[in-house]
C-alpha positions as CSV (number, residue, x, y, z in Angstrom):
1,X,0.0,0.0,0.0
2,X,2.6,2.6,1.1
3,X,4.8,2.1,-2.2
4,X,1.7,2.0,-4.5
5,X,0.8,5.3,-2.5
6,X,4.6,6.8,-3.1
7,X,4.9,5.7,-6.8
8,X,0.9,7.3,-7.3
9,X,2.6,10.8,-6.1
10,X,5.8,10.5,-7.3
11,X,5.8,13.6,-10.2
12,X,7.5,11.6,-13.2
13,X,10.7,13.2,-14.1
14,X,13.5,12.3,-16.6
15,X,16.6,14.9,-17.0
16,X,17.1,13.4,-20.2
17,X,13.3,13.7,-21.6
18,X,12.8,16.8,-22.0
19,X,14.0,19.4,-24.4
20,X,14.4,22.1,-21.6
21,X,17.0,19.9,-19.9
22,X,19.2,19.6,-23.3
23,X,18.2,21.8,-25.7
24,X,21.8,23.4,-25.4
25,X,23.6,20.0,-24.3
26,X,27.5,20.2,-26.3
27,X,28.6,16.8,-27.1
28,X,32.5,15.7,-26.3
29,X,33.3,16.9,-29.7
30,X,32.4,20.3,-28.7
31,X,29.2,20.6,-31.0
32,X,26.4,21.8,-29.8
33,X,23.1,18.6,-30.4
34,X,20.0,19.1,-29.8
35,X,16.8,17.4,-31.6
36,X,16.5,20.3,-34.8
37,X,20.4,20.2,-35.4
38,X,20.4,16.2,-35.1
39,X,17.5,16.1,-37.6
40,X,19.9,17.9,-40.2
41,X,22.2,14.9,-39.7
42,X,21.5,13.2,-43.0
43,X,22.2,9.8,-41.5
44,X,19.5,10.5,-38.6
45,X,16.9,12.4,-41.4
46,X,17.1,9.1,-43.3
47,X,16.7,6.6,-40.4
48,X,13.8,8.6,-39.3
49,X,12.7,8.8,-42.4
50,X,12.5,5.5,-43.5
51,X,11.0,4.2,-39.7
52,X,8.1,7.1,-39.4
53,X,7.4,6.5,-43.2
54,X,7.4,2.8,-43.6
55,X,4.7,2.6,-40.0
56,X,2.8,4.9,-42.0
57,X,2.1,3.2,-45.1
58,X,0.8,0.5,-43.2
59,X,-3.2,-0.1,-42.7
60,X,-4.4,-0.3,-39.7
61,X,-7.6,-2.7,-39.4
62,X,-9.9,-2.7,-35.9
63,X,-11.2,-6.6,-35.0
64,X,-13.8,-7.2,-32.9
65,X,-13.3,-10.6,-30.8
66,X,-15.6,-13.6,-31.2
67,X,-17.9,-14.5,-28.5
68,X,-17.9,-18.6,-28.4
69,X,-14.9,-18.8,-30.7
70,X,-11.0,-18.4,-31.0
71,X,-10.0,-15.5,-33.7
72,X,-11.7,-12.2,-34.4
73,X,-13.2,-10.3,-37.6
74,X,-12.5,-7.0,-39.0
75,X,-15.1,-4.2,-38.1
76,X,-14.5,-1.6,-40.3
77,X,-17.5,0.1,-39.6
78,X,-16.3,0.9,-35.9
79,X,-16.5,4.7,-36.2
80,X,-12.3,4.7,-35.1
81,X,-12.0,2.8,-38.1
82,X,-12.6,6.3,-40.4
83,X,-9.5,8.7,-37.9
84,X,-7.4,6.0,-37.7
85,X,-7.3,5.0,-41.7
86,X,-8.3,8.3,-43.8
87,X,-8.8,11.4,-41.4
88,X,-7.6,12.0,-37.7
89,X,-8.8,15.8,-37.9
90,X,-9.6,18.0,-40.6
91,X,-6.1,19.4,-41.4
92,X,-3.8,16.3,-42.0
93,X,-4.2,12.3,-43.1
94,X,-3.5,9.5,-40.8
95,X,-0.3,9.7,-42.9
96,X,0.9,12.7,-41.5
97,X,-0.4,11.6,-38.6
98,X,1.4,8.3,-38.2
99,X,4.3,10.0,-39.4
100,X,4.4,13.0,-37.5
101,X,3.7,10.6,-34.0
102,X,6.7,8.5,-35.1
103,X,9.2,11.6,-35.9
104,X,8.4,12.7,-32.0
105,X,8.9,9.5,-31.1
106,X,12.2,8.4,-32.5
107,X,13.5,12.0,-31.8
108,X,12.0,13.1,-28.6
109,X,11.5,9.8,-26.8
110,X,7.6,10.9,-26.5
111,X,4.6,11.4,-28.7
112,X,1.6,13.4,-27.2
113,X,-1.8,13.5,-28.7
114,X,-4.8,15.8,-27.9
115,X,-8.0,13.9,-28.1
116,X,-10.8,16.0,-29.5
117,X,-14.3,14.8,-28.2
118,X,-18.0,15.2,-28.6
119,X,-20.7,15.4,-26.2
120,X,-20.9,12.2,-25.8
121,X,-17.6,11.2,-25.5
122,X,-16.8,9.9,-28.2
123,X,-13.2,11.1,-30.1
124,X,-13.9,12.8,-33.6
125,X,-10.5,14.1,-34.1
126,X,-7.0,13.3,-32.5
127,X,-4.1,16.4,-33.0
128,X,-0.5,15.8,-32.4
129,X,1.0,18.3,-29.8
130,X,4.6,19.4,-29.8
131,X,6.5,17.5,-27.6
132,X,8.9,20.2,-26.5
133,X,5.7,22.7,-25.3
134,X,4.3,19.5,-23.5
135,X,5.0,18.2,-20.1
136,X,3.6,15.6,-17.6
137,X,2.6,16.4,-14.1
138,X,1.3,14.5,-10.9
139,X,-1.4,16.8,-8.6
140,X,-1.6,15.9,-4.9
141,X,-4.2,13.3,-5.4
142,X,-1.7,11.0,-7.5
143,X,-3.5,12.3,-10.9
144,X,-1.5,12.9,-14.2
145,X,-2.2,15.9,-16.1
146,X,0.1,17.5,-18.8
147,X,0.6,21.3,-19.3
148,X,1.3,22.8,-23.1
149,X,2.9,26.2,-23.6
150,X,0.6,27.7,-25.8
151,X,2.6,30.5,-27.8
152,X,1.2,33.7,-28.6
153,X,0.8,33.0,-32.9
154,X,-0.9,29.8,-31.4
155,X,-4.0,31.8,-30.4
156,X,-6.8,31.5,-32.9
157,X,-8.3,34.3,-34.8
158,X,-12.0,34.3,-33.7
159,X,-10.6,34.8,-29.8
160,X,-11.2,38.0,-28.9
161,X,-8.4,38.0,-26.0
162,X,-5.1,38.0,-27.6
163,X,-3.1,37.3,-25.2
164,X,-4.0,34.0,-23.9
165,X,-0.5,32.4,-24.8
166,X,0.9,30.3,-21.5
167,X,0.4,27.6,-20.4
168,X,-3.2,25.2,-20.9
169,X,-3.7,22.3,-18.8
170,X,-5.1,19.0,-20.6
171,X,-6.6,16.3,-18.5
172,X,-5.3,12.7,-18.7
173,X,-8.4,12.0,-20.7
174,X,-7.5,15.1,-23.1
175,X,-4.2,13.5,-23.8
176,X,-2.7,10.2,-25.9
177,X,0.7,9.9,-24.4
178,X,3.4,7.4,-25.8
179,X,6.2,7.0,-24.4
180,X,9.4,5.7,-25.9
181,X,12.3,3.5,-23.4
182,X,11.8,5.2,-19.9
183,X,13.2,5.2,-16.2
184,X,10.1,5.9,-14.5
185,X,7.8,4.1,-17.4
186,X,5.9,7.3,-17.6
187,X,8.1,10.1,-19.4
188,X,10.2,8.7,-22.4
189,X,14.3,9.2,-22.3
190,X,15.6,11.4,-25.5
191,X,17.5,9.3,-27.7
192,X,19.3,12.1,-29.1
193,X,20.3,13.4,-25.4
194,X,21.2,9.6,-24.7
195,X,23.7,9.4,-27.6
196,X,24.8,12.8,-28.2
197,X,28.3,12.2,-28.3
198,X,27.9,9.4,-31.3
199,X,25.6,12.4,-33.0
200,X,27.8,15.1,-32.1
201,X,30.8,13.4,-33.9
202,X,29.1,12.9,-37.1
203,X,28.2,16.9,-37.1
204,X,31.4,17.8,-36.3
205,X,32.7,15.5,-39.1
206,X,30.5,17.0,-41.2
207,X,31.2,20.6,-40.0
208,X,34.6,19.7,-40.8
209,X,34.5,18.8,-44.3
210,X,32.1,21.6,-45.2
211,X,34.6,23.9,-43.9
212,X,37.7,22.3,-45.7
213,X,36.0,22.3,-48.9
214,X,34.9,26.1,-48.4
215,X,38.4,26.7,-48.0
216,X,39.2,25.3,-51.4
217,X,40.1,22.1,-50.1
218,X,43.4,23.4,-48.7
219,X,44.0,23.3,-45.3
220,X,45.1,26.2,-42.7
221,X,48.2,27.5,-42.0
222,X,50.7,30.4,-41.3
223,X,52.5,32.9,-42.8
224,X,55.6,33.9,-42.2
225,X,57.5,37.3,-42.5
226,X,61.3,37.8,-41.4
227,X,61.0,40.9,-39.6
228,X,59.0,42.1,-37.9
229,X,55.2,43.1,-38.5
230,X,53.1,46.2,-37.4
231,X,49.4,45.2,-38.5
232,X,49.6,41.4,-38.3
233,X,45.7,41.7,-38.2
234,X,45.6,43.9,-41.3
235,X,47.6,41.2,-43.5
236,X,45.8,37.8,-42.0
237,X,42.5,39.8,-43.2
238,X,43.7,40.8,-46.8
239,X,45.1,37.6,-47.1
240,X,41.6,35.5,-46.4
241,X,39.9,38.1,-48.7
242,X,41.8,37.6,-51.4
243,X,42.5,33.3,-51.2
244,X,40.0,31.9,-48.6
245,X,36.9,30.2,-50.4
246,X,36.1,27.6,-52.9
247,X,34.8,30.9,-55.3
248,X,38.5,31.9,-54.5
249,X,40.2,28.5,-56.3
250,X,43.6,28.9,-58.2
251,X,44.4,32.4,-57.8
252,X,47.9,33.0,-57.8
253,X,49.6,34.4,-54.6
254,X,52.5,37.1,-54.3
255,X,54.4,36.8,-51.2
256,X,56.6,39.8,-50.5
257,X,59.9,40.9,-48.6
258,X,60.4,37.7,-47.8
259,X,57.0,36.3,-46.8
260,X,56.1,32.5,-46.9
261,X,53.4,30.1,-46.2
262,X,53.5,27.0,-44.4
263,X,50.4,24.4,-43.5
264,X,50.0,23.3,-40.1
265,X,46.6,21.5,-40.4
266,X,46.1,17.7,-40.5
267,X,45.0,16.7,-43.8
268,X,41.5,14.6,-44.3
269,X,43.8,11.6,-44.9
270,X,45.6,11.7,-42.0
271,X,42.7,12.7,-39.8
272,X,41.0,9.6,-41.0
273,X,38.4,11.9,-42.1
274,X,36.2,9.2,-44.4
275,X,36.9,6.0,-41.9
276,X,35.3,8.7,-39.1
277,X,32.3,9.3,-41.5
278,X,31.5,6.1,-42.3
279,X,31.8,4.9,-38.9
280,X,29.4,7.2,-37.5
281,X,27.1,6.1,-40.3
282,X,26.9,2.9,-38.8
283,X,26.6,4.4,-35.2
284,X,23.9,6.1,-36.0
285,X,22.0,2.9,-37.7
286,X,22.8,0.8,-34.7
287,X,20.9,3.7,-32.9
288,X,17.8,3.7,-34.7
289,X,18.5,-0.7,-35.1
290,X,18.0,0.4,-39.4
291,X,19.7,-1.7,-41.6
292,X,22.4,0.4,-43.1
293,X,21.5,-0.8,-47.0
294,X,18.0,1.4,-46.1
295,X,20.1,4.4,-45.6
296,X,22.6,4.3,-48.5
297,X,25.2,2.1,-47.1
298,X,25.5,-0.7,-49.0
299,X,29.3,-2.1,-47.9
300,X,27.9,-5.1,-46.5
301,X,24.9,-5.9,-48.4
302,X,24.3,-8.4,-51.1
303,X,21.8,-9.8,-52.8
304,X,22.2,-12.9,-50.5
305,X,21.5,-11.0,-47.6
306,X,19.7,-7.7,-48.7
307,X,16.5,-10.0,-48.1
308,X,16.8,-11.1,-44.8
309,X,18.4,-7.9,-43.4
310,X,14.7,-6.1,-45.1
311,X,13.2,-9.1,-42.5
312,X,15.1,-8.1,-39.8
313,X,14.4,-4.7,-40.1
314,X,10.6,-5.4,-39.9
315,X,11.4,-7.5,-37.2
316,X,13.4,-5.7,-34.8
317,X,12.8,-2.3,-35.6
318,X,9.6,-1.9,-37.1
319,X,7.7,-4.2,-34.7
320,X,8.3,-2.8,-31.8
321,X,7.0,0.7,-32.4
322,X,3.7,-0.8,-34.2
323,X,3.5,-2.8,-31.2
324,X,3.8,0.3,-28.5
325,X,1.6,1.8,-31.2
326,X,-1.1,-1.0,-30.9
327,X,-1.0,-0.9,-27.4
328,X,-1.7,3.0,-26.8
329,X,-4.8,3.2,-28.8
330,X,-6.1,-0.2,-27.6
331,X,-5.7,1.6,-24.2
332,X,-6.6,5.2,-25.0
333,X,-8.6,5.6,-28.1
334,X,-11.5,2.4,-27.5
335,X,-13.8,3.0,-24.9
336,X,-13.6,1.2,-21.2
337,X,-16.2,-0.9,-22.0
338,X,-14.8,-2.1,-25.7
339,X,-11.7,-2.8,-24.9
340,X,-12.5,-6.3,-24.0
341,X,-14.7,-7.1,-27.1
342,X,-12.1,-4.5,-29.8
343,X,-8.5,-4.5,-30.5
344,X,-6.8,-2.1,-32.7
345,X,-3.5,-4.3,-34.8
346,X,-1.5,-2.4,-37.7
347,X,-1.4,-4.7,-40.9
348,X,2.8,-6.1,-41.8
349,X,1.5,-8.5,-44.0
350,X,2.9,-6.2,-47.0
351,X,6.4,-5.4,-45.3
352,X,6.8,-9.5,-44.8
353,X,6.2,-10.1,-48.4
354,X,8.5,-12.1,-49.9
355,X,9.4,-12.0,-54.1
356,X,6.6,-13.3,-56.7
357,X,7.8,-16.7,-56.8
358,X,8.8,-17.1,-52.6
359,X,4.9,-15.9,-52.4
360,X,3.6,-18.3,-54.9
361,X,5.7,-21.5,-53.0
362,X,4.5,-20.1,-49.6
363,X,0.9,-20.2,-51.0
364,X,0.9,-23.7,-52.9
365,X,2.1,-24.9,-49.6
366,X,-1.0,-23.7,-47.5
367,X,-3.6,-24.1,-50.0
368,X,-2.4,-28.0,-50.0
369,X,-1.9,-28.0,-46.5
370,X,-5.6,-27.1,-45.9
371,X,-4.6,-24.2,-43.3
372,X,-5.6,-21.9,-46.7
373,X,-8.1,-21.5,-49.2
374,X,-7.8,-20.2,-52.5
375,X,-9.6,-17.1,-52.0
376,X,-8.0,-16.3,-48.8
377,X,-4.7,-16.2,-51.3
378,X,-6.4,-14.4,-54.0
379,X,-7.4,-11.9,-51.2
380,X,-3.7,-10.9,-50.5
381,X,-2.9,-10.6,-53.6
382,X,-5.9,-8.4,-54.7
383,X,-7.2,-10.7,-56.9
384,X,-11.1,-11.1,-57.3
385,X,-12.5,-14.4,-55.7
386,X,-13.6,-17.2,-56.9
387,X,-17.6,-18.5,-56.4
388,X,-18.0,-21.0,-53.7
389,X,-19.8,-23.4,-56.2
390,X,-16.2,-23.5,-58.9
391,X,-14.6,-24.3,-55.2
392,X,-13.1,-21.2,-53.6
393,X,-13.4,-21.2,-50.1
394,X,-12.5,-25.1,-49.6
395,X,-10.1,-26.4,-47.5
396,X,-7.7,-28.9,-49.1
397,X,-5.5,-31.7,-48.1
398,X,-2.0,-33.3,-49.9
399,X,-2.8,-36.2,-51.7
400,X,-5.7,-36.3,-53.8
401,X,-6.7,-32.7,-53.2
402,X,-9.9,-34.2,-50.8
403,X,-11.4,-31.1,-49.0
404,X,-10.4,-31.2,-45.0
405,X,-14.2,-32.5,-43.8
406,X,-13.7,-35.4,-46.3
407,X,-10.3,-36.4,-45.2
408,X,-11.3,-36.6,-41.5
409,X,-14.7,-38.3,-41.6
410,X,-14.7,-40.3,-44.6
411,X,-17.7,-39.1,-45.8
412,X,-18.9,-38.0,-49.7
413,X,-19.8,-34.7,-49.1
414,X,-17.5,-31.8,-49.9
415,X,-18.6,-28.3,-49.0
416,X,-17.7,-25.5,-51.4
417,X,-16.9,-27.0,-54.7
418,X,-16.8,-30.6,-57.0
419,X,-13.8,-31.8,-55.6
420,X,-13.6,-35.9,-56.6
421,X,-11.6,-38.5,-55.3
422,X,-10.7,-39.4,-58.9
């Protein structure tokens, strides 16, 4: 009782889950990371990318469980069916939506939802809140709320008070929260504060070859004068305005009374500049667990193993999030009293699609097995079915091709097509 009383008041807290906490953080290598500067990482854009986009794509079906009988069917006249498939609100797709949800996700370690109701209760439209405006809050009594900070171009129009930018509390009812890999299992850990240092060596790798190759590709270095100078500042300046620059490139320099030019940096070689870029590439993979083929790096891959690694992806990447996905709106967009009889599941069959012909084996094996009919495999490959009279929906056994009911009881009646012994 007393720790189920401490945990209820405990206000969740992460120092590494919210943007206020990090927004500034400076890696090892000195650069400054934060969630905008990652996402103009290209490796990090395109493992985001490719995650947020491919959980988009997929449908997302609502099955209603049967009463006296193992499985479920589809109900796609559930009225969630409609926000979760074509339109969550009026201003976006469940696209941008899924997308959006996923971006937060992978980036800020949690995705926050406002739940839009009617008078009844019911949601009619679900709008994704910023992450970095939103925060999660215990009250005396143990109850969560969350706070956004409403900004001042956030108002609407028809409100006749301007200024009512600050700070709007949301109920836990008003409020979808997600949470990514957490401490307290309530607020989400940033993945970007968590591996800054792998992120902030790729930018600063990056940084650095920008800036060689805006210097014309030649490194730094020192000039050197015999005497001595009066305006060293006046000569480093005329000297950068006249050679530093890639719009700069073969000019010809005149050195005088004695004057010379030596190079003191590293060059990209020696600094192992490419190994360092490349190995962050894979860092930052290992981060997001994406295959590096699906961002560009294609070292390792074949055509041997290109396959399976696309497997593993859906596997060990992608099913985790649809499954955390899943579990949220099972939990927070059905009703208490459906969430017994409804289940919300998004549909992989398309990602774990093999080739044409690894399809047509995998088929030929359950349609003979008798686990499959023919229109269930005509069905998931959008092909129009065939009647039950020419046979369509039976059930068939190796052998002679006898339908399952005939195999087990011996009798001469086949249900759902002419299928003869002979």
């Amino acid at each position: 009782m007393g720790l189920f009383n401490l945990f209820k008041k405990k206000n969740p807290d992460n120092r590494l889950s919210t943007t206020k906490s990090f927004f500034w953080g400076k890696s090892t290598s000195g650069t400054v990371v934060n969630e905008h500067s990652a996402m103009n990482l290209n490796p990090v854009n395109a493992c985001v990318r490719v995650i947020a986009e491919t959980i988009a794509s997929l449908p997302i079906d609502i099955f209603m469980r049967n009463d006296n009988e193992r499985g479920a069917k589809e109900v796609p006249e559930h009225p969630l069916y409609h926000l979760l498939n074509l339109e969550p609100n009026p201003d976006m797709s469940n696209f941008t939506l899924i997308e959006t949800m996923l971006h937060h996700l992978l980036i800020w370690g949690n995705c926050y939802c406002q739940l839009m109701r009617d008078g009844g209760g019911r949601i009619v439209a679900i709008y994704p809140l910023l992450p970095h405006k939103t925060e999660i809050h215990r009250n005396e009594q143990g109850e969560i709320y969350y706070t956004y900070l409403r900004d001042s171009d956030e108002v609407r129009s028809a409100d006749i008070d301007k200024n009512k930018s600050g700070y709007v509390i949301l109920t836990k009812n008003d409020v979808m929260h997600i949470p990514a890999l957490s401490q307290d299992g309530m607020v989400g850990y940033n993945p970007i504060a968590m591996n800054k240092n792998s992120v902030g060596l790729a930018l600063a790798t990056e940084e650095y070859g920008a800036g060689f190759f805006a210097n014309n590709a030649n490194p730094g270095g020192i000039l050197e004068h015999p005497g001595k100078l009066n305006d060293k500042e006046k000569i480093r300046e005329s000297w950068e305005s006249l050679y530093k620059g890639s719009s700069k490139s073969h000019r010809l320099a005149v050195l005088e009374e004695g004057m010379t030019f030596k190079s003191v940096s590293f060059p990209p070689e020696q600094a192992q500049f490419l190994q360092t870029r490349k190995f962050q590439l894979g860092e930052i993979a290992r981060m997001f667990r994406v295959p590096p083929h699906m961002i560009g790096d294609l070292d390792k891959s074949s055509f041997n193993n290109i396959e399976q690694q696309s497997l593993d992806f859906v596997k060990y990447c992608i099913d985790p999030w649809v499954i955390r996905l899943e579990k949220a709106f099972c939990r927070m967009l059905l009703p208490a009293h459906e969430r017994r009889k409804y289940f919300i599941k998004f549909n992989l069959d398309g990602l774990l699609r093999g080739d044409y012909e690894t399809r047509m084996k995998g088929y030929s094996i359950g349609i003979q097995s008798g686990f499959m009919s023919l229109n269930e495999a005509r069905t998931l490959e959008n092909m129009n079915p065939i009647s039950a009279e020419e046979g369509g929906d039976s059930y068939l056994v190796n052998g002679n091709m006898k339908s399952a009911k005939k195999a087990a009881f011996g009798t001469e009646e086949d249900e759902g097509g002419d299928n003869n012994d002979s």
